[in-house]
C-alpha positions as a printed NumPy array, in Angstrom:
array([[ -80.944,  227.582,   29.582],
       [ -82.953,  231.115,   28.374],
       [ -83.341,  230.505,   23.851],
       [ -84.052,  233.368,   22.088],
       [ -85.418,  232.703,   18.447],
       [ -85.342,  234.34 ,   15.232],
       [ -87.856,  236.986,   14.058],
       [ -89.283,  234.646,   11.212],
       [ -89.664,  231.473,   13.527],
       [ -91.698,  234.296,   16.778],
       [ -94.186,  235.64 ,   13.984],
       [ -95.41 ,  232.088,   12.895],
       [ -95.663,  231.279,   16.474],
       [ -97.101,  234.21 ,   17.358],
       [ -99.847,  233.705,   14.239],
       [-100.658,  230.283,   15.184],
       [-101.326,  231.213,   18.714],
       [-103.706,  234.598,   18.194],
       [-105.627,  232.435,   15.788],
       [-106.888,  230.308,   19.022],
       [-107.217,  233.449,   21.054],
       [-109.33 ,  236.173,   21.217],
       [-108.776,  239.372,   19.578],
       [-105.936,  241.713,   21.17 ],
       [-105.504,  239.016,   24.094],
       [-101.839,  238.664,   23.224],
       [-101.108,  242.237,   23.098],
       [-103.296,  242.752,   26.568],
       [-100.797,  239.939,   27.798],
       [ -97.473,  241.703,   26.645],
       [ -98.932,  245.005,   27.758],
       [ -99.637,  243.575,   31.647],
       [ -96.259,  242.627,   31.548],
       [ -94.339,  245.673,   30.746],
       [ -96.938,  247.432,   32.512],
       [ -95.979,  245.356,   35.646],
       [ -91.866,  246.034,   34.653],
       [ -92.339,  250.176,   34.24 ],
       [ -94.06 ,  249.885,   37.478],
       [ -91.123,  248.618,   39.39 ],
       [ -88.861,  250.854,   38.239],
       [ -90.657,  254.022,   39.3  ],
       [ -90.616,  255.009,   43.284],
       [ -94.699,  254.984,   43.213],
       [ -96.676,  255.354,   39.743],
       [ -99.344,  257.868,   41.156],
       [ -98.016,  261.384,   40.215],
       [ -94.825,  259.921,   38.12 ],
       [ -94.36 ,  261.188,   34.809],
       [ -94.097,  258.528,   31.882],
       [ -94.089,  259.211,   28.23 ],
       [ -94.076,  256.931,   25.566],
       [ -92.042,  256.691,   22.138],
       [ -94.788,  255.188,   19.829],
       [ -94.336,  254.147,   16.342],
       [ -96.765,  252.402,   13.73 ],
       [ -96.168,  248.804,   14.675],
       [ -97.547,  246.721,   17.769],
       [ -94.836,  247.407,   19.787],
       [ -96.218,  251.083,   19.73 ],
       [ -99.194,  249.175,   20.575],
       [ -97.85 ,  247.348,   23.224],
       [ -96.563,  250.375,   25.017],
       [-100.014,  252.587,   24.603],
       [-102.235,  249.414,   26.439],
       [ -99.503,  249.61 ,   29.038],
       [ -99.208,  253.153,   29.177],
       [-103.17 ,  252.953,   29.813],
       [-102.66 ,  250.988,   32.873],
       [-100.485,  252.991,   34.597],
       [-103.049,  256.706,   33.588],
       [-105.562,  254.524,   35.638],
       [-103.339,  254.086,   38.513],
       [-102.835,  257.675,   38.591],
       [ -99.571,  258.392,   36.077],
       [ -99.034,  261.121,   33.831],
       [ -98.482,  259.663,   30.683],
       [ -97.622,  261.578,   27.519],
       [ -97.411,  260.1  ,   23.977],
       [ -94.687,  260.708,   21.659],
       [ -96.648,  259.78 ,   18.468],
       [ -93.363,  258.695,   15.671],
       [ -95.424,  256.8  ,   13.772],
       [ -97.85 ,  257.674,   10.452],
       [-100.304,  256.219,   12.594],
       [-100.463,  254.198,   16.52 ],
       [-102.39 ,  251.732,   17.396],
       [-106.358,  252.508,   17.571],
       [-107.185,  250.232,   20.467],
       [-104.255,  251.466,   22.3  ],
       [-104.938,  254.911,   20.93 ],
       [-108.184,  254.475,   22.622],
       [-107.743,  253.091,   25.815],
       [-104.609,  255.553,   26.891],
       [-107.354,  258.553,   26.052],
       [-109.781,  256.989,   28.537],
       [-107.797,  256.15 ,   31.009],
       [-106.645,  259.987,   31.372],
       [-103.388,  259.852,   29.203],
       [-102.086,  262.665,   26.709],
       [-101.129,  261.904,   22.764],
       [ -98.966,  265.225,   22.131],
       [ -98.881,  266.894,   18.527],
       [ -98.252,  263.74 ,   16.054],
       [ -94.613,  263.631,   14.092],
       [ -93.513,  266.896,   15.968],
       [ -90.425,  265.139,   17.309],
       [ -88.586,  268.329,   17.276],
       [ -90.99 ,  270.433,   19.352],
       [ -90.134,  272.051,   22.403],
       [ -93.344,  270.626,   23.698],
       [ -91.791,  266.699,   22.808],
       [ -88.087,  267.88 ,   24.356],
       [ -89.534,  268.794,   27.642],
       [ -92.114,  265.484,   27.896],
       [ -88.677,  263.479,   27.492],
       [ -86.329,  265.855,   29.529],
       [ -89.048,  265.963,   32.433],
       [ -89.605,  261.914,   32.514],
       [ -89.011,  259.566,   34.961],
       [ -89.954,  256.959,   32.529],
       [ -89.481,  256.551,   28.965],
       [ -91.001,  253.802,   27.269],
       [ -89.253,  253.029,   24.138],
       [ -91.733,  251.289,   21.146],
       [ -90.757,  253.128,   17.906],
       [ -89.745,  249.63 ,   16.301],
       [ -90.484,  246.642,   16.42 ],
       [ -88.552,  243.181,   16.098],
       [ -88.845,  243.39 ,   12.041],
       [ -86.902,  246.359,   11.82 ],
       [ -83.402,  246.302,   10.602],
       [ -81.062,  248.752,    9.859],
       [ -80.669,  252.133,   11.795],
       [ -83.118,  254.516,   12.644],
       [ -84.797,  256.973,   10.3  ],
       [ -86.227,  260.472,   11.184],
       [ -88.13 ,  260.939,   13.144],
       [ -87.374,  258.228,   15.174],
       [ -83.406,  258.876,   15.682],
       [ -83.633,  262.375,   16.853],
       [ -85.914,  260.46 ,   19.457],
       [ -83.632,  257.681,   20.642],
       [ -80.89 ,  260.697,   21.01 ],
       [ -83.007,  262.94 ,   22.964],
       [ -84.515,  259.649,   25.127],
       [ -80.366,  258.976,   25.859],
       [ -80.188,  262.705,   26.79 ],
       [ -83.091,  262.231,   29.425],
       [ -81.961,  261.407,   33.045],
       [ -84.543,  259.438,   32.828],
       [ -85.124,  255.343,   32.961],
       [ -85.368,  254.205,   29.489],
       [ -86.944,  250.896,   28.935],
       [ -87.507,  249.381,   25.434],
       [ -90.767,  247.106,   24.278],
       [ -89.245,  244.073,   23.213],
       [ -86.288,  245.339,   21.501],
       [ -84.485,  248.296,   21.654],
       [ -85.346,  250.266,   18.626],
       [ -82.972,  250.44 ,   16.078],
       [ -81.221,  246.889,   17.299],
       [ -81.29 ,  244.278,   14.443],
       [ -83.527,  241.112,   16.686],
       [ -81.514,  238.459,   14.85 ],
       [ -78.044,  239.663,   15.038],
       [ -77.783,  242.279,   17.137],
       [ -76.377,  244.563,   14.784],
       [ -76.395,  247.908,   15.099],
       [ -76.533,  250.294,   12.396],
       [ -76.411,  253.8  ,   13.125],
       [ -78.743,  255.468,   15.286],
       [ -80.466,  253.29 ,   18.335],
       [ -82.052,  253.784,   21.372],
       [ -79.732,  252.811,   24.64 ],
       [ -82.194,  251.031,   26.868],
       [ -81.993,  250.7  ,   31.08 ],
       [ -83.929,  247.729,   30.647],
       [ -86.013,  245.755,   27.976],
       [ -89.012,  243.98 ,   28.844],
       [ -89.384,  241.323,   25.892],
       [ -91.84 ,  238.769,   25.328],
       [ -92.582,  235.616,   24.077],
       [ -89.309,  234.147,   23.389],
       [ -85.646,  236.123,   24.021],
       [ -84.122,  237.73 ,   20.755],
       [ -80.841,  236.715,   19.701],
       [ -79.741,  240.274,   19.621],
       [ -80.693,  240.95 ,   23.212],
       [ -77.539,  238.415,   23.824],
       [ -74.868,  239.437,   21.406],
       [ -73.095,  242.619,   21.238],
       [ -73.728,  245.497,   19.941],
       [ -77.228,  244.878,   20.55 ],
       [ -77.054,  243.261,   24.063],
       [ -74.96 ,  246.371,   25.09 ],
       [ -78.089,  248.816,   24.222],
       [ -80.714,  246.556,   26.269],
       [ -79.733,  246.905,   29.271],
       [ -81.006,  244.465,   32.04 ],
       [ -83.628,  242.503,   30.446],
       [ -86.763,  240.904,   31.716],
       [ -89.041,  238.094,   30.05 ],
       [ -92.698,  238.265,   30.443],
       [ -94.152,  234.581,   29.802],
       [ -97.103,  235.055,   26.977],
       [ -98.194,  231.774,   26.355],
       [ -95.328,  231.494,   23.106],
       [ -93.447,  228.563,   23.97 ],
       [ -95.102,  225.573,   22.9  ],
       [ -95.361,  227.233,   19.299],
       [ -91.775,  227.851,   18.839],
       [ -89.628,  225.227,   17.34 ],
       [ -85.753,  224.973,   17.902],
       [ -84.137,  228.323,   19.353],
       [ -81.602,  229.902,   17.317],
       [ -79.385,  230.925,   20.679],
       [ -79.251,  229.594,   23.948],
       [ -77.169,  231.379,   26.752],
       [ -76.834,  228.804,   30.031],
       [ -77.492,  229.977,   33.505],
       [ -74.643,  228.804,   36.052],
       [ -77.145,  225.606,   36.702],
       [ -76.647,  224.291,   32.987],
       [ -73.073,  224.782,   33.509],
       [ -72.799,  222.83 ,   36.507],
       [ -74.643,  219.758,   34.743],
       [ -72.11 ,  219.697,   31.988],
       [ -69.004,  219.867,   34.053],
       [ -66.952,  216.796,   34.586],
       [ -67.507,  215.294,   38.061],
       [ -64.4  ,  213.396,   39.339],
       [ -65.689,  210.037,   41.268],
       [ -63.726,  208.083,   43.664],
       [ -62.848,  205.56 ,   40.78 ],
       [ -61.005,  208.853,   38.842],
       [ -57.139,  208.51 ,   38.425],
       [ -55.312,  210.9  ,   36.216],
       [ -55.441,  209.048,   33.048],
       [ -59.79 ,  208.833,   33.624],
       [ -59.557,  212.653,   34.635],
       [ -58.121,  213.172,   30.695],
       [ -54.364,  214.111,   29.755],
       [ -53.932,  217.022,   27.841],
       [ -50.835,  217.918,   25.116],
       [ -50.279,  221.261,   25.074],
       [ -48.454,  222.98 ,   22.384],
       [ -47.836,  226.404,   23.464],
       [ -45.29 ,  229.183,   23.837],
       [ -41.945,  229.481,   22.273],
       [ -38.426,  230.528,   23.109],
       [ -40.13 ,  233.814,   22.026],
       [ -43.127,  234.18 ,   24.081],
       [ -42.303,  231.469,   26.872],
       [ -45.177,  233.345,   28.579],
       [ -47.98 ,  231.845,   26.346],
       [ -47.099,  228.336,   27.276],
       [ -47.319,  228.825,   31.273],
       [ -50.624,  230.925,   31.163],
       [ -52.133,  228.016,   28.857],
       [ -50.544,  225.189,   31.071],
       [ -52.375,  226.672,   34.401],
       [ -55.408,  227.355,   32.666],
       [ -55.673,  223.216,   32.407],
       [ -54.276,  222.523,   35.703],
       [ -56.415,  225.007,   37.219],
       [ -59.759,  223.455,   35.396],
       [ -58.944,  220.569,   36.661],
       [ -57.359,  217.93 ,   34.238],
       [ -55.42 ,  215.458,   35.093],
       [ -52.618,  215.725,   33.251],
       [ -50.552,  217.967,   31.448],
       [ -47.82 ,  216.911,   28.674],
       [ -45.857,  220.138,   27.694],
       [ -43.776,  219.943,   25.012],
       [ -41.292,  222.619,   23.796],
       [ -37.866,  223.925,   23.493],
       [ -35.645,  224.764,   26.557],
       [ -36.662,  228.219,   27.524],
       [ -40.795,  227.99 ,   27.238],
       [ -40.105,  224.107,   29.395],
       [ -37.871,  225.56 ,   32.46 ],
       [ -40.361,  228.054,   32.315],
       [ -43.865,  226.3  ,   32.868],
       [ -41.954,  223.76 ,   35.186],
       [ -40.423,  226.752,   37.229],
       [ -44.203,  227.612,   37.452],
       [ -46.022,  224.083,   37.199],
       [ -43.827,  221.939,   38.491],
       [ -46.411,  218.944,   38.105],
       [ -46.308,  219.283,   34.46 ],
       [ -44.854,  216.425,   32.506],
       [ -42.41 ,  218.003,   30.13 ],
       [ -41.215,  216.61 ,   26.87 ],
       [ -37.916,  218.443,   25.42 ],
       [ -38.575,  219.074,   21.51 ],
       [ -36.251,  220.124,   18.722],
       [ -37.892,  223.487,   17.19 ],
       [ -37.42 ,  221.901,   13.632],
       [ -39.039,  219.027,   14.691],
       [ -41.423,  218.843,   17.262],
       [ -44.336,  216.541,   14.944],
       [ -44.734,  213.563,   17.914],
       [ -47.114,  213.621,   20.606],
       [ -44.503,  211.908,   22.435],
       [ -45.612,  208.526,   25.131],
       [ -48.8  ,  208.81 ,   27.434],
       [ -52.77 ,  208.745,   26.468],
       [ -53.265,  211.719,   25.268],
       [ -56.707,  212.615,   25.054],
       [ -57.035,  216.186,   23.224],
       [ -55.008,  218.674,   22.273],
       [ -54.217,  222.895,   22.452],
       [ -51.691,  223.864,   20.057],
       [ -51.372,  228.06 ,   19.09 ],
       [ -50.948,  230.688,   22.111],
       [ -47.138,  231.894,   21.279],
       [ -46.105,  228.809,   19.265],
       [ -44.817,  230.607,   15.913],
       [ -45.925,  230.648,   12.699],
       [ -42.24 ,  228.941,   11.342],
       [ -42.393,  225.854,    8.746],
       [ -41.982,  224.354,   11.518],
       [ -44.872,  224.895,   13.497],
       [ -47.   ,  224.632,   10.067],
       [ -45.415,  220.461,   10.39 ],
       [ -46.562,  220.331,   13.667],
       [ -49.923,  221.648,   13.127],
       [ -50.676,  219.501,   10.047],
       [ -49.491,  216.307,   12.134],
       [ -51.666,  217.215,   15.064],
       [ -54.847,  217.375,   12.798],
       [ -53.936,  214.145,   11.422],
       [ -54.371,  212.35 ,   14.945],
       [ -57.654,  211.194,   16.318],
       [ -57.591,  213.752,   19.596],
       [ -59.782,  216.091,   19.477],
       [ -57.715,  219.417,   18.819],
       [ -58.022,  223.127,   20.106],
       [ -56.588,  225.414,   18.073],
       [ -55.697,  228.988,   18.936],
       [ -53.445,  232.327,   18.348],
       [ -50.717,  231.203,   15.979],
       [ -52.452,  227.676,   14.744],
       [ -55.222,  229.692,   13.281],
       [ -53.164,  232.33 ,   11.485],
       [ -51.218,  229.091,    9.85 ],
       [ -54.747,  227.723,    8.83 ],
       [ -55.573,  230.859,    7.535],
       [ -52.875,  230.951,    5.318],
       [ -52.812,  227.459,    4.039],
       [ -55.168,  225.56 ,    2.184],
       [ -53.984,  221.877,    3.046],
       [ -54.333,  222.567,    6.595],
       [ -58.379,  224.083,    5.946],
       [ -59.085,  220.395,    4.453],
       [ -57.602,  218.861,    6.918],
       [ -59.266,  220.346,    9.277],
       [ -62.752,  219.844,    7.26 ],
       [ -62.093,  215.995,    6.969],
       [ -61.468,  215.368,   10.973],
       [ -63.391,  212.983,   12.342],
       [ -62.107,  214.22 ,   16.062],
       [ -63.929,  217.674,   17.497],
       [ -61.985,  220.573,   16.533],
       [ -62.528,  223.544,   18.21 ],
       [ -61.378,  227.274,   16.976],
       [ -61.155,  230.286,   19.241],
       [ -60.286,  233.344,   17.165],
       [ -60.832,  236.937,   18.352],
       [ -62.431,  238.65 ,   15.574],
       [ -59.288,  239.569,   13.596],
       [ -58.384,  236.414,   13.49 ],
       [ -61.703,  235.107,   11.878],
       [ -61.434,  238.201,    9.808],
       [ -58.373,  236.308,    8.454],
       [ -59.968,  232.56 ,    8.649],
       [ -63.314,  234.09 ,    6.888],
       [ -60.743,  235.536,    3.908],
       [ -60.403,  238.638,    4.798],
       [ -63.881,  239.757,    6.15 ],
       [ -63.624,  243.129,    7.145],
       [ -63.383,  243.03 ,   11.368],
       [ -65.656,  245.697,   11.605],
       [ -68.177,  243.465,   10.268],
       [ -67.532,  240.796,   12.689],
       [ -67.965,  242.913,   15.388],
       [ -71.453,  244.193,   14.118],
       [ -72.62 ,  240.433,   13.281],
       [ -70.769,  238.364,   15.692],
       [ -73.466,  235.222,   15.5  ],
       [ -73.445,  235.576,   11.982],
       [ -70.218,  234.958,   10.969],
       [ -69.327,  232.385,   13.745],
       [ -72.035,  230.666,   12.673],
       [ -70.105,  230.647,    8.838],
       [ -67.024,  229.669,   10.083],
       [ -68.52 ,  226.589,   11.534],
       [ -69.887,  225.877,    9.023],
       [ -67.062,  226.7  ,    6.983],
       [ -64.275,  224.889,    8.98 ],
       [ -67.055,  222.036,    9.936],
       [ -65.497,  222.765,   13.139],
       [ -66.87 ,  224.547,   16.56 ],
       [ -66.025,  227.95 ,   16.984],
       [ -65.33 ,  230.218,   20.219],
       [ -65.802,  233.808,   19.024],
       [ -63.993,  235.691,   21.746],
       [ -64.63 ,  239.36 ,   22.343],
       [ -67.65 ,  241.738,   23.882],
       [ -69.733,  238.644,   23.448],
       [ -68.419,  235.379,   23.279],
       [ -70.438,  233.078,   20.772],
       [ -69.728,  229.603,   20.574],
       [ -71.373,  228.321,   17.036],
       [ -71.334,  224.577,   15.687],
       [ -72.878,  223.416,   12.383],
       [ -75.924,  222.3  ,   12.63 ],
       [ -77.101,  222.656,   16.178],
       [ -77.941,  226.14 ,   17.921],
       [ -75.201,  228.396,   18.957],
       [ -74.611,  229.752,   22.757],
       [ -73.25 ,  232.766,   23.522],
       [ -71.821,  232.935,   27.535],
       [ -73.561,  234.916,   29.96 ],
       [ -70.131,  236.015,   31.67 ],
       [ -67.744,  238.519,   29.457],
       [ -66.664,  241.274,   31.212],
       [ -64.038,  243.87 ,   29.86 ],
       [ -62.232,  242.976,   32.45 ],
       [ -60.882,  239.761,   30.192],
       [ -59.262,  242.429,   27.458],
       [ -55.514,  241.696,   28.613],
       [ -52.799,  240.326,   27.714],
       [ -52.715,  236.279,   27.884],
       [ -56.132,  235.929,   28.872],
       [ -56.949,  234.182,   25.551],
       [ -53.766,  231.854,   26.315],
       [ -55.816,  230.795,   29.755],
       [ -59.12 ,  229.856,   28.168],
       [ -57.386,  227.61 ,   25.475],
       [ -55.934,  226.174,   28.393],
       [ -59.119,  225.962,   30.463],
       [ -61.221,  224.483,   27.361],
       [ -57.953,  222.189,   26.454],
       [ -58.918,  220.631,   30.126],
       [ -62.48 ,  220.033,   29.524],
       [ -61.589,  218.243,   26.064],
       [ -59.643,  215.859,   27.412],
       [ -61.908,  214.869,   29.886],
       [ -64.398,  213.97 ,   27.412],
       [ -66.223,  216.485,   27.003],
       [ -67.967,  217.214,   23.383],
       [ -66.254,  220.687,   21.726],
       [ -69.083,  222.739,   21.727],
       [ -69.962,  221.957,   25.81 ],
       [ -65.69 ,  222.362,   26.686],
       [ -66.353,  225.46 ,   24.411],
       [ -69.132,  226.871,   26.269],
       [ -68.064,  225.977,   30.101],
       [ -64.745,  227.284,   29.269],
       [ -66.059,  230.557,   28.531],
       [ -68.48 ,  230.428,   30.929],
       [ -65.765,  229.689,   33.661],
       [ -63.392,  232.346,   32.158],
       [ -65.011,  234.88 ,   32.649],
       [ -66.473,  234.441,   36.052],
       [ -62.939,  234.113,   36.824],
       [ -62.337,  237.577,   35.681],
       [ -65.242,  238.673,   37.723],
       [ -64.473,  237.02 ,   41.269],
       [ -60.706,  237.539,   40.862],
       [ -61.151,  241.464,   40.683],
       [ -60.61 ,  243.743,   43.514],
       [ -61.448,  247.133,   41.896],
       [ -58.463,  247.6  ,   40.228],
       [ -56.888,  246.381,   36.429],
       [ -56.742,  242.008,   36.535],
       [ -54.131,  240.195,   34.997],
       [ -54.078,  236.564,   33.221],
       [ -52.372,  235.392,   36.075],
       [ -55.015,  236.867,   38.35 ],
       [ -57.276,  234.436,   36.089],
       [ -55.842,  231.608,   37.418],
       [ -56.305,  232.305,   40.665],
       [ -60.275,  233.267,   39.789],
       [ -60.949,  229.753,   38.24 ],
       [ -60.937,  227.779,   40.979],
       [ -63.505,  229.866,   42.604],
       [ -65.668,  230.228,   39.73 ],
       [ -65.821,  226.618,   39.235],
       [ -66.425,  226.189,   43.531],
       [ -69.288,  228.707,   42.462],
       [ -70.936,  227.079,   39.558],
       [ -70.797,  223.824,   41.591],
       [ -72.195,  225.464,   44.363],
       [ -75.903,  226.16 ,   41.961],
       [ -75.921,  222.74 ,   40.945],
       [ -75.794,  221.591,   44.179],
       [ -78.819,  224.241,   45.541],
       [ -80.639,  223.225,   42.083],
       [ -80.44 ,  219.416,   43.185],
       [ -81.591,  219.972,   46.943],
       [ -84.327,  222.55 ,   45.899]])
């Protein structure tokens, strides 16, 4: 599992670790590191042409003691000084070492323009992790003309202009190749926009981790998925393997209900209990014929009918009819835990019973908006403001709701109050279609009822879902119903690395 950590919690690990080390040996240490990174991108260093984006803090420093190491290894390495002033040591040891500082805050000179058209490296360390907002002049006209570059663009710790915490992005940034960070990851290396402008990023091990306290963000390799999946023994029947209700799909959008039904049979539960009217049932039993159906009267549909039930979806296509509110408020009111999605959320949105309800559960409930539909849960926060600060307002509707919550979109954050949030490795673009959202409520409907806690059914689900997407394209568009077809192998696949991890 990689944590990243917020900016506050790196600087007091970061003080209490230079105070039992020399002088500069933690910025040597970073500076080996992304020395060692800029190194491997580059065909051979001797004769390639580098040239760094320095600002004021010790980022700039970072990239100057780095930028030193590859001079002595026979790189021409130009400075781009942004910055009132760069680090002196750095300063000092790129001039000895046979590098070039160019005219200071002269962003705008020909003589800047052709350092960064002519690279092939740019080494990006304007900012550092403390700076939020976007970028200011000089700096921005800098990130634009390092994006112009054909060079390889790699950032020191952060892409400049990227909030660290949140990942925000406001206004002008530079759009990293790669970022070599250290220490600890950064929450907005994960989360979109931010993880978006990083690139492929690389950790170099500094000697942080026994200084930080609890990460902010964790994001789970396929190893950590694999030891939180269910694992059917010999003893299993369908009943141990978990029985899912699913309350999906309408005469309306019959479709809903038999994309959410195969999402749990394809995961892997053991038992499905549809219930609806006519149309969505000879539907998902035309499809699924294993499901067990249960007929319902659309003004009436507030029983969980026979069978132990052991957690329940309720949302994709449903309605958003009195009706459907009755059925909602009688589903919270059970002791399953509950997913809800798509039309159950817009019903909570708009009714303040239901929010307590939901707030007084003793059963995990688990939420998976998109970000209009938190927009609507979070009264009306602007969407565009969700999208810039995904982890931030996930993390307020948990806490809000006292519920977990799957953020879907670019990134998919899964939040719950008081313990750290994950965000899944796996999102492609791939997933923006139609009915994919119905699949994943069905997928982490599966995992709830066989036992797992909501934030791990959250985080596999997503995890699953969108390796699905991945392994289920053949270089064209994908489909939800290509999804289903993906999770089995997915699931074969994240297996597959618990099993290597367990041997090796």
């Amino acid at each position: 599992m990689l944590s990243a950590h917020h900016v506050d919690v790196v600087r007091e690990a970061e003080r209490a670790l230079m105070a039992r080390l020399p002088e500069g040996a933690l910025m040597r240490r970073a500076a080996t590191g992304l020395a060692l990174h800029c190194s491997r991108v580059l065909p051979r260093v001797y004769g390639s042409r580098i040239t760094l984006l320095v600002g004021s803090g010790d980022n700039g420093g970072d990239a100057l003691y780095a930028g030193a190491d590859l001079s002595a290894r026979g790189a021409c390495v130009r400075v781009v000084a942004a910055g009132s002033r760069i680090h002196q040591g750095g300063r000092d040891a790129l001039l000895a070492a046979g590098g070039r500082i160019l005219k200071e805050n002269a962003a705008s000179s020909e003589e800047v323009r052709s350092a960064l058209a002519g690279a092939d490296l740019i080494v990006d360390g304007l900012v550092g992790i403390g700076g939020h907002g976007g970028l200011r002049e000089p700096h921005a006209s800098l990130a634009a003309l390092a994006e112009a570059s054909p060079a390889f663009v790699i950032a020191v710790d952060l892409p400049s202009g990227v909030d660290a915490d949140t990942g925000e992005v406001e206004g002008a940034a530079v759009r990293a190749d790669a970022t070599v960070t250290f220490g600890t990851y950064k929450p907005g290396l994960f989360v979109d926009p931010g993880a978006e402008r990083a690139g492929r990023v690389h950790f170099v091990d500094i000697g942080l981790a026994p200084e930080l306290s609890e990460a902010a963000l964790l994001r789970p390799q396929a190893v950590d998925i694999a030891r939180m999946l269910p694992s059917p023994s010999a003893e299993d029947d369908k009943y141990r393997r978990g029985v899912l209700a699913v309350r999906a799909g309408s005469d309306r959008y019959p479709g809903a209900a038999v994309l959410c039904v195969g999402g749990a049979l394809r995961t892997g539960v053991g038992m499905v209990r549809f219930g609806a009217g006519e149309n969505a049932l000879s539907r998902v039993i035309a499809r699924w014929p294993e499901t067990v159906v249960l007929p319902l009267d659309p003004l009436d549909h507030t029983d969980l009918g026979p069978g132990r039930v052991a957690a329940v979806v309720v949302g994709p296509g449903r309605g958003t009819r009195p009706s459907d509110a009755d059925e909602l408020r009688a589903l919270l009111e059970s002791d399953r835990p509950t997913l809800l999605d798509a039309d159950a959320l817009n019903l909570l949105a708009n009714d303040g019973h239901l929010t307590e309800l939901v707030r007084e559960r003793e059963a995990d409930t688990l939420l998976t908006p998109h970000a209009g539909e938190l927009s609507r849960l979070l009264s009306d926060v602007d969407r565009s403001a969700i999208e810039a600060r995904r982890l931030e307002h996930a993390v307020e509707a948990a806490s809000l709701y006292r519920a977990t919550v799957l953020l879907k979109g670019s990134t998919t954050v899964i939040a719950h109050p008081g313990a750290p949030s994950f965000v899944s490795p796996t999102g492609t673009p791939l997933l923006a279609t139609a009915g994919s959202g119905d699949v994943l409520s069905g997928a982490a409907g599966a995992l709830l009822a066989s036992g797992l806690p909501a934030r791990e059914a959250a985080l596999c689900a997503a995890y699953v879902h969108g390796r699905a997407a991945t392994l289920a394209h053949d270089g064209g568009p994908i489909s939800a119903s290509d999804l289903l077809e993906g999770i089995p192998l997915a699931l074969r696949e994240v297996r597959a690395a618990g099993r290597r991890s367990r041997e090796g």
